[in-house]
Phi, psi and omega in degrees: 000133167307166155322299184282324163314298192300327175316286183281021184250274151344319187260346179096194183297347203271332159287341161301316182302294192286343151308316182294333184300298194291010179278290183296005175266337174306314170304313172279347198262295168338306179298277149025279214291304181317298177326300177311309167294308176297300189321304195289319175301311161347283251252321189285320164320288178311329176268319190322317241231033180250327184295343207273321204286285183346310165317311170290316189201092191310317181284352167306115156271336156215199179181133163245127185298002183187134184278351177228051159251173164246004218279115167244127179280135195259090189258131167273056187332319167284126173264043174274112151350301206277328176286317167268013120342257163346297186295315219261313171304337177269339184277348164303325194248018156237048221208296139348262135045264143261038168252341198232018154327119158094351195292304154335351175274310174295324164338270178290323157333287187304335170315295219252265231334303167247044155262013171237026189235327198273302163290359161277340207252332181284313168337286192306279188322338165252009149317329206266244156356315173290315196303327185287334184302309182278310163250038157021065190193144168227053178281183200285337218238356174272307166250038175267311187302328170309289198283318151313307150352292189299292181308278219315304191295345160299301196293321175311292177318315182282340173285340158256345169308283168289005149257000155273339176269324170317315200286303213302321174313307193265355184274312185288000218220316170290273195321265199307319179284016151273301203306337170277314184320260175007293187292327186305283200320300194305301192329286190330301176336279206296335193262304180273013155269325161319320174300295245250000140325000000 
């Protein structure tokens, strides 16, 4: 018998639950990652090429270097400070935005799983508790299948919890040193129009 098999026989219905969860943190960790991986080639692209467009053409206010980026190069005609401002903070934040898309599922996944690992492990003790009811006997062949239950959907429930959460740590983590990478540049930007004043 497999591994997964040996799971899902042992952990009860509760292994569904949790399957399905640690299906959709693959899905979403998946997802995640390719967006991350294109966005950051974007992005390195996107810091290269902002001293060069700005040379070319001062009166552009804006541009998106890619149509399924969120990334807008901010050029500024205007010399009002708080407006351009303004511009750096909305292209920061939406930019955020779609970086921290979906991160929230792993949030919570890692949140709930293992109480739906916990509920599974309460079943099985009265799976257990039911079996002693019935052959009036609490040997190891009675209360075993109970009790397995119980150990597996703890440990299942805790495996994916700390595998959402962790992948929610290091994604959220990817995000903010893009989102300063960003910020540092656009700043630099907004100080040398203040020069060139």
């Amino acid at each position: 018998m497999s591994a997964i098999g040996f799971l899902f026989q042992h952990g009860g219905f509760t292994m569904y639950i949790l399957f399905l969860l640690s299906l959709l943190v693959i899905a979403v960790a998946v997802e995640r990652a390719l967006l991350y991986r294109k966005f950051r080639k974007d992005l390195e692209k996107f810091l290269a090429d902002y001293q060069i467009r700005l040379k070319k053409d001062k009166r552009a206010i804006a541009y998106f270097p890619n149509e399924g980026s969120p990334l807008i190069e901010l050029h500024f005609s205007n010399p009002n400070e708080r407006e351009n401002e303004k511009r750096v903070e909305l292209n920061l934040s939406r930019v955020s935005f779609f970086l921290e898309r979906n991160l929230p599922f792993l949030a919570t996944v890692g949140a709930i799983a293992p109480f739906v690992g916990l509920f599974g492990t309460v079943l099985g003790i009265m799976n257990a508790f039911h079996s002693i009811s019935v052959y009036r006997s609490a040997g190891i062949a009675v209360v075993g299948a109970g009790i397995a239950e119980a150990l597996v959907c703890t440990a299942v429930g805790l495996a994916v919890a700390i595998a959402a959460v962790t992948l929610y740590n290091a994604f959220h983590s990817l995000t903010s040193r893009m989102l300063e990478a960003l910020e540092i540049r656009q700043n630099e930007f907004l100080l040398s129009l203040k020069e060139q004043e």
